[in-house]
Each structure stands twice: as C-alpha cells, then as structure tokens.
C-alpha positions as CSV (number, residue, x, y, z in Angstrom):
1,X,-39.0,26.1,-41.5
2,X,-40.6,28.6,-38.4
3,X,-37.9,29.9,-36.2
4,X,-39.5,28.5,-33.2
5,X,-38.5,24.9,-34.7
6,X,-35.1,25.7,-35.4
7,X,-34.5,26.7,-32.3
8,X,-36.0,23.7,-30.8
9,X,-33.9,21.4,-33.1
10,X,-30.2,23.0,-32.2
11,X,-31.6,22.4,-28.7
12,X,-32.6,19.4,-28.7
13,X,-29.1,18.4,-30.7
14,X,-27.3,20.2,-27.8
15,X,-28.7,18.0,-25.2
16,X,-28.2,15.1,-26.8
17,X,-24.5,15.9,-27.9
18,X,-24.1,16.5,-23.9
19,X,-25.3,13.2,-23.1
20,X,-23.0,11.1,-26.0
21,X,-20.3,13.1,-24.0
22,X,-21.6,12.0,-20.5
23,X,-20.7,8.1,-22.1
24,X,-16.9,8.9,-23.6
25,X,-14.8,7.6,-20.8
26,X,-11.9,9.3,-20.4
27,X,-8.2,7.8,-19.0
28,X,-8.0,9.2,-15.9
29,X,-8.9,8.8,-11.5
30,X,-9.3,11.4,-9.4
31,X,-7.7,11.0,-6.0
32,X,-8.9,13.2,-2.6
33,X,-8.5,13.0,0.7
34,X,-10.6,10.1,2.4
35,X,-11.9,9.4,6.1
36,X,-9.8,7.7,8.9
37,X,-10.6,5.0,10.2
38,X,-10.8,4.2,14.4
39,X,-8.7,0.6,14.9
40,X,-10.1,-0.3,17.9
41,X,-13.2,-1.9,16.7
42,X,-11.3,-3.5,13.9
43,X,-9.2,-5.6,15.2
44,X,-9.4,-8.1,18.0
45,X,-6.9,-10.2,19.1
46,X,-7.6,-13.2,21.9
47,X,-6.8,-11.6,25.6
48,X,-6.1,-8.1,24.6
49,X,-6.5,-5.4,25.8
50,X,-9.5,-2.8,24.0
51,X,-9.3,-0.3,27.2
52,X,-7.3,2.5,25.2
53,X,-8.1,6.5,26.7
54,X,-7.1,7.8,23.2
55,X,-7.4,6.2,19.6
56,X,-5.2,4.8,16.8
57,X,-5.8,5.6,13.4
58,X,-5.7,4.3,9.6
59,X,-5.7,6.9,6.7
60,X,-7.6,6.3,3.5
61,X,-7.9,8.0,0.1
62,X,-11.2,8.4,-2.1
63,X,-10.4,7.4,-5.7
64,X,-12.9,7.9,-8.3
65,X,-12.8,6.9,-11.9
66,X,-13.7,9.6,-14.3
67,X,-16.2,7.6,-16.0
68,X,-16.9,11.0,-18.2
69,X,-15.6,14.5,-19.1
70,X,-18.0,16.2,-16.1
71,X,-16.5,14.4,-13.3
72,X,-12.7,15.0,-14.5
73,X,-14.2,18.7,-14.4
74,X,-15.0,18.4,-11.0
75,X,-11.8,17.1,-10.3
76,X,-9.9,20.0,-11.9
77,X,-11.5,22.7,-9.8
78,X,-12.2,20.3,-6.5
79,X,-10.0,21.2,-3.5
80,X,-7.3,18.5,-2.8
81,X,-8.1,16.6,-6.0
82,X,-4.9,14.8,-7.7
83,X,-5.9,13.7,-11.3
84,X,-4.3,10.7,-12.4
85,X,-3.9,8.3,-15.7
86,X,-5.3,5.2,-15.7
87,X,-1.7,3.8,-16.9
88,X,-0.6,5.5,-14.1
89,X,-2.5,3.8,-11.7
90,X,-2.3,0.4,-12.8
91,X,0.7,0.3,-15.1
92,X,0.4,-2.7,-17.6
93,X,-1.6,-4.5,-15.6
94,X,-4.8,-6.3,-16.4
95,X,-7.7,-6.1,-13.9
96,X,-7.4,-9.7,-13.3
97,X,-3.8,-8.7,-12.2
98,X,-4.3,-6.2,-10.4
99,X,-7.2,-7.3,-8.4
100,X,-5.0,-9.9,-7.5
101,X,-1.8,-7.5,-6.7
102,X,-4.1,-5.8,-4.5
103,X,-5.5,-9.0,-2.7
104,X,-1.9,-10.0,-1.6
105,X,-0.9,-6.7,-0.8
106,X,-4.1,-6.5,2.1
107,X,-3.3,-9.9,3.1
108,X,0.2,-9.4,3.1
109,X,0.0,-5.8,5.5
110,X,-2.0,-7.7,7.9
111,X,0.5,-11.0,8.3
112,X,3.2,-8.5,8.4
113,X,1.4,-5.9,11.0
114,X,1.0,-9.4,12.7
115,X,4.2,-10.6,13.1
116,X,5.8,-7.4,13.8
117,X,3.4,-6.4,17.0
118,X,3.4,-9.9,18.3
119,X,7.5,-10.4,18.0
120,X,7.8,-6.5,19.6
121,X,5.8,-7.6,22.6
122,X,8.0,-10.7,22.5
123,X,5.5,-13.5,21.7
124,X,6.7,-16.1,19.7
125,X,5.7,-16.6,15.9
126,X,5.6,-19.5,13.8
127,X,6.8,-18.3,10.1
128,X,5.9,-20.4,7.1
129,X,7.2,-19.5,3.7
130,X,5.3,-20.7,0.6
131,X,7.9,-18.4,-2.3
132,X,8.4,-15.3,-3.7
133,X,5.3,-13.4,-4.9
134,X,5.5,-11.6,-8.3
135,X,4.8,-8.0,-8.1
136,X,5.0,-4.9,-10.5
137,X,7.3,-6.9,-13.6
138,X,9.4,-4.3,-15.4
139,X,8.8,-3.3,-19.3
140,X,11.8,-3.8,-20.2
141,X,12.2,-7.9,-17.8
142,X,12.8,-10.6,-20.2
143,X,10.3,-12.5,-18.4
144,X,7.9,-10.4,-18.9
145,X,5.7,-12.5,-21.5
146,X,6.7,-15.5,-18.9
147,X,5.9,-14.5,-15.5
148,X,2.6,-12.7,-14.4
149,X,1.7,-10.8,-11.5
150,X,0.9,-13.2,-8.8
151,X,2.3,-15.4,-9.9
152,X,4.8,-17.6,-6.7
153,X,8.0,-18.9,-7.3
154,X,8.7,-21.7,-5.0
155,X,12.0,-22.9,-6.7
156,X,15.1,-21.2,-8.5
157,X,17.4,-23.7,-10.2
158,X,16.2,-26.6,-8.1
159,X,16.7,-24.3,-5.1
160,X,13.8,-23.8,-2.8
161,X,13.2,-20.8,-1.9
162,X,10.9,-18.6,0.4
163,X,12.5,-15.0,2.1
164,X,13.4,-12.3,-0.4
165,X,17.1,-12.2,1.0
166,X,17.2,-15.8,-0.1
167,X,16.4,-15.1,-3.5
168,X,18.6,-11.5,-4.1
169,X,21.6,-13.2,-3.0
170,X,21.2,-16.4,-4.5
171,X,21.3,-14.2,-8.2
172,X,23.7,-12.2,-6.7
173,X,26.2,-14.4,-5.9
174,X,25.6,-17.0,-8.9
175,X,24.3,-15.1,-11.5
176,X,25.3,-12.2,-14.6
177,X,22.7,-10.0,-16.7
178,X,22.3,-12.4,-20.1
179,X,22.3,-15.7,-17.8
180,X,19.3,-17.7,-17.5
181,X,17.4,-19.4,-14.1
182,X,14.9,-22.5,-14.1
183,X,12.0,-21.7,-12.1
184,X,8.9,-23.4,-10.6
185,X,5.8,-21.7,-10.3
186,X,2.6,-21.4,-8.6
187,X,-0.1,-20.1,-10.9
188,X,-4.1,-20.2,-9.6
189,X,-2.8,-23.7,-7.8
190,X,-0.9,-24.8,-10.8
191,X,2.7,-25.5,-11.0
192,X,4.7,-24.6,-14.0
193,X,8.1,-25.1,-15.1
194,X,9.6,-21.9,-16.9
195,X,13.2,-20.8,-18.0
196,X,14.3,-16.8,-17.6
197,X,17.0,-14.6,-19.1
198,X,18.1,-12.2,-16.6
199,X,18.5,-8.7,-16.8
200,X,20.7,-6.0,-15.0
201,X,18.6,-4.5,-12.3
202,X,21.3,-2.5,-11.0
203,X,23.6,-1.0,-14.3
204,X,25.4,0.6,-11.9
205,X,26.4,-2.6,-10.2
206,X,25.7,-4.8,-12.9
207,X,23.7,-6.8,-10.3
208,X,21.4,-9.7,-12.1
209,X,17.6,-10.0,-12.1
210,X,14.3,-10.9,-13.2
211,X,12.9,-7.6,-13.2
212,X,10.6,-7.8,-11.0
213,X,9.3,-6.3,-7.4
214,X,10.3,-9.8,-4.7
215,X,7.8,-10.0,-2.1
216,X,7.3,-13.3,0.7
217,X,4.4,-15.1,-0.2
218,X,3.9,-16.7,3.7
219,X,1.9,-17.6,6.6
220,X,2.0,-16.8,10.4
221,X,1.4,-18.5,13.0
222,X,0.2,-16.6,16.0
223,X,-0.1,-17.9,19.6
224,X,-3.4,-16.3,19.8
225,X,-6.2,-15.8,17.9
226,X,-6.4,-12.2,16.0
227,X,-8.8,-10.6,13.5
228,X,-8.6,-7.6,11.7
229,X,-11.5,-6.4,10.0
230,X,-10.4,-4.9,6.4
231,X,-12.9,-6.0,3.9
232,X,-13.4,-2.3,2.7
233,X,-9.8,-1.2,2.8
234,X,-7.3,-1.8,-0.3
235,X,-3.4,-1.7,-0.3
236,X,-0.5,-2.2,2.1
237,X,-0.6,1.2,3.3
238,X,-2.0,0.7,7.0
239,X,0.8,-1.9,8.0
240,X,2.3,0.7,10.6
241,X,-1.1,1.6,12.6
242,X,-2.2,-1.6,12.3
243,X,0.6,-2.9,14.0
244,X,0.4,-0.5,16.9
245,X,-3.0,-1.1,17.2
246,X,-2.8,-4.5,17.9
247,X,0.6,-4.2,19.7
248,X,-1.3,-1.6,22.0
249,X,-3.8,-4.8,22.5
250,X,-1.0,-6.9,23.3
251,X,0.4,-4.9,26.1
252,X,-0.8,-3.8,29.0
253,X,0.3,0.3,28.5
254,X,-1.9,2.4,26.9
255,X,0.4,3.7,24.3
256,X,-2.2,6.0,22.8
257,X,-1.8,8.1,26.3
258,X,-5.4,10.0,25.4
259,X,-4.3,11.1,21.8
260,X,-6.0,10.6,18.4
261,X,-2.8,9.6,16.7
262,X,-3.5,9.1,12.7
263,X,-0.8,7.9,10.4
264,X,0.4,5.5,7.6
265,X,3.0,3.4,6.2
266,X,3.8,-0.3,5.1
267,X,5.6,-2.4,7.4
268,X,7.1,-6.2,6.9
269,X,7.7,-8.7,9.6
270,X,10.8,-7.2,10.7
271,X,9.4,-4.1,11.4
272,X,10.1,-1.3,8.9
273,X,8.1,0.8,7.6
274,X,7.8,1.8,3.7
275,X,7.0,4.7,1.4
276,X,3.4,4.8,0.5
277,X,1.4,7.1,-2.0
278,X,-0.7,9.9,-2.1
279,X,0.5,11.0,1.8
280,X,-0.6,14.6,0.9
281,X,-4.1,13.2,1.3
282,X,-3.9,11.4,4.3
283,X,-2.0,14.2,6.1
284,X,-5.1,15.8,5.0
285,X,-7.8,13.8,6.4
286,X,-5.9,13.6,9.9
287,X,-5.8,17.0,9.9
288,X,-9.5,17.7,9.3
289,X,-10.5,15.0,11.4
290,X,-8.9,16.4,14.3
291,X,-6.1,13.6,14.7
292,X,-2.9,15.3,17.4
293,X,-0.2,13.2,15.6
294,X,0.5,11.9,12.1
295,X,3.1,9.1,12.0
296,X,4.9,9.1,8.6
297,X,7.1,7.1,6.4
298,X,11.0,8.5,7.1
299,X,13.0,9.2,3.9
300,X,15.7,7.3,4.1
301,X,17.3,7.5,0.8
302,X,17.6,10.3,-2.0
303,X,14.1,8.5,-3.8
304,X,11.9,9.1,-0.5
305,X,9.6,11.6,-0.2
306,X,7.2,11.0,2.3
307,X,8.3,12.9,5.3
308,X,9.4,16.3,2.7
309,X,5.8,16.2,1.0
310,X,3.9,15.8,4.3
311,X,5.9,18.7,5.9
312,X,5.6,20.6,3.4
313,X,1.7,20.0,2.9
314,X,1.0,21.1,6.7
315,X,3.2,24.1,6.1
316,X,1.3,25.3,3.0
317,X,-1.7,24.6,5.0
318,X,-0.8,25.5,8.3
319,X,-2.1,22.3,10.2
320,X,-1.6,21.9,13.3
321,X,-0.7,18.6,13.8
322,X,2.6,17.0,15.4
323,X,4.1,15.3,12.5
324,X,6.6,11.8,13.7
325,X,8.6,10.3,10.4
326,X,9.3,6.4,12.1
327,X,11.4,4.4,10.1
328,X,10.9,1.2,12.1
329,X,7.4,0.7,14.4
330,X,10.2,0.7,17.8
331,X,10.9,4.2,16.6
332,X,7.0,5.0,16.9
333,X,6.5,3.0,20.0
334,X,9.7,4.9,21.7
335,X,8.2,8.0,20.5
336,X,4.9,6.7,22.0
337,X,6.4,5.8,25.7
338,X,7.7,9.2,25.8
339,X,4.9,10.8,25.3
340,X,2.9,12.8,28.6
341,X,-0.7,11.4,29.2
342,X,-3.1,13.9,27.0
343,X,-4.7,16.3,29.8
C-alpha cells in the first residue's frame, strides 16, 4: 500500500475518532457568571410607582451541559467556570421532578417577594394555604419510594394542614423516629392515601420526620394587580430584589437613591432571606456590570456561607463594590433609607 494512502487512512480514522468523541456525553455542567437583569421593566404592579433615578437588580448564572469532552475542556481552562456533576445538580431526581421542583420554586419566589413587599408597605394580604410541598426527599427517608417531589400534602393523621410551622410541630410534639403518619396527597390533581415511617431528622435531638425539605404550597391575594415577568429565569434565588423592586413600586421613596444596586437571595412571606448557590458568580456579574452594591444572604449559622465566599471573592479580585449581607428585606430597606442620594 503507497505511503500517501496510509497516511490518508490514519487521518481519516483520526477525524472520525474525534467526532465519536464529540457524541460521548459526559456527567457534568459548567456553571459561569451570567447577566443581571434591570427589574424595572419586569414587574408592574397596579398604581406604582416606575419613576426610580437608579436601578434594582436580579443576578443570574449561565449553566451549560457538557454535552461532550470539548466543552468540559473549555470549562477547565475558562475564567470563572465551576464544573459540576450532573448528580450534583439534580441529586436523584428525574427530569419530570425536577422540572417540576423548579416550577414551584419560581412560582413560589414570586408569591413570597409578593407578600413580603406588600405586608412591608403595610397593605393587607389575603393568604390561602393549599399543604406542604415535597422538596429534595432524603436517601436515606423511609418515604422515599412513597412520596415524590411535588408532590402536596394537605392532611397528616386527619389533620389539615398548610404552614410549615404547622406541620414541624405537629411531628414534634406527637411523634418518635420508628412511628408512622397517615397522609393525604395531592399528586398531578390526584389525591392519594399513603402511610409513612418516620425517621430522625435531627439524631442529635432525636426529632421525628419524613425526610424531606417542607415548603407552603399557597396562594396570595393581593389588593392590587401585580405581574412579574420571569419566563426565562429559573430558581428561588431573586426573592430579595424582587421584593424590593416591587416594594420600591409600592412606595412613594425612591429607595434606589441613583444607585445600580445588584444582589440575591430567597425570601418567604415573612421576610427572610436564604442562602442561595453559586454567589461567587453573581458577585461577579454585578461587579463587571458596574452594579455600586451587592446585597447578600447573611450567615447566620455555622452551615452559611454566603456572605464569607462573596467577601472573599471581591477580595481575591479586588472589586469594588459595596457589599450589604441582609438577613431579613427590613435590614436592606433600612440600609436603603440610609443611604445619600447618588451624586
């Protein structure tokens, strides 16, 4: 056989072992910093006010499956690129499940911003509890070949139920690890009937449980219409800014003073805000994007870590950016009020 065709063969068996590679998926997402996104024009809500001098802020990341070994390539020699497992990601979950998690975590953020900015400005809200929404089931919960993510329990042991407090003390106060609960469940509109052995959440404690993440399936009503625009944004993350966007719409002060304040954080109805992940990125993005102040989460307990990694992100970086930890949105909003109009 010439040369010339031998040489032509390993080629062509080179290029074609590069594409079979570009097909092998690989187990992994690649997480960087993602835009910010101006709240303004995203939500409305019926006689506010939309007059602000400065701007309030979302943060977002940019997650990319590594469909194939190149792009996890990229991701290992991009700037601000955290490599993740899938499992990692979305634990055990199908991606019927967590679609749905995701879903009711939006939905949720929003009802919660909500209800938080409308009680602050001291409007009244109509609360109306449907159960308790299954989220993030434990390996190791008894129920988990039972119960599924999503799924609502309206009843335990022929006790309605609907606020999270409700339910904790109720197994609290009545219950041991080993005992079992009768529940009723909501399921894609269907109810079902299911018995649990509970588990000890807390060994320290001994505290009972299903093993499970409680959160309040419910619905608000407002005394005026509001909209918030969020068709492209996932997760519960935004609850803080959205919640001092729409307070700022509710209240005749321009808390934003002339700043482009950035930030992140859950928030329930009650006001307090939650960890969130990947805050590295976010502190990012509000950096690069010129935002003055990034509100985040405050650790509160030994597990928290939002306020030490963003601090110690700027510092490695050296952005310049004012940096507020808020543990409740009054904390931001006094932080706000104080605050000298931007010159």
């Amino acid at each position: 056989m010439p040369k010339r065709t031998q040489t032509f063969k390993r080629i062509l068996i080179f290029c074609l072992l590069l594409i079979i590679i570009a097909f092998i998926p690989t187990p992994y997402y690649l997480y960087q910093p993602g835009p910010i996104e101006e709240l303004e024009s995203r939500v409305t809500i019926e006689g506010g006010h939309k007059d602000e001098k400065g701007s309030f802020h979302l943060t977002t990341i940019l997650s990319l499956k590594a469909a194939n070994i190149y792009i996890l390539g990229y991701g290992l020699i991009a700037p601000h690129t955290e490599i993740k497992q899938e499992k990692d990601v979305k634990g055990n979950l199908s991606d019927e499940e967590y679609s749905k998690l995701l879903d009711f975590m939006m939905k949720d953020s929003k009802q919660n911003a909500l209800v938080a900015a409308f009680t602050t400005a001291g409007e009244k809200v109509e609360m109306d509890y449907h159960g308790i929404f299954v989220n993030q089931l434990l390996a190791n919960s008894p129920a988990k070949d039972i119960l599924q993510v999503g799924d609502v329990i309206t009843s335990i042991d022929g006790k309605q139920i609907g606020e999270v407090t409700e339910f904790t003390t109720y197994l609290e106060q009545n219950k041991q690890p080993g005992d079992t609960v009768d529940l009723v469940i909501m399921r894609d509109d269907k109810e079902l009937k299911e018995t649990v052995e509970l588990m000890a959440v807390d060994k320290q404690t001994n505290r009972a449980g299903i093993g499970f993440q409680p959160e309040e399936d419910f619905t608000a009503t407002l005394p005026r219409d509001a909209k918030i625009e969020s068709e492209d944004i996932g997760g519960p993350s935004a609850g803080l800014m959205f919640s001092l966007e729409i307070l700022n719409q509710l209240t005749e002060e321009d808390l934003t003073k002339g700043y482009k304040i950035a930030g992140t954080g859950t928030i329930d109805h009650h006001g307090n805000v939650g960890q969130i992940g990947g805050i590295t990125h976010k502190v990012t993005s509000a950096y690069k994007e010129g935002a003055d102040i990034f509100f985040t989460p405050k650790d509160l307990t030994a597990l928290d870590s939002n306020e030490k990694d963003v601090r110690k992100e700027a510092k490695a970086n050296n952005y310049e950016i004012e940096i507020v930890p808020v543990a409740t949105l009054d904390e931001a909003v006094t932080y706000l009020k104080k605050l000298e109009n931007k010159q």
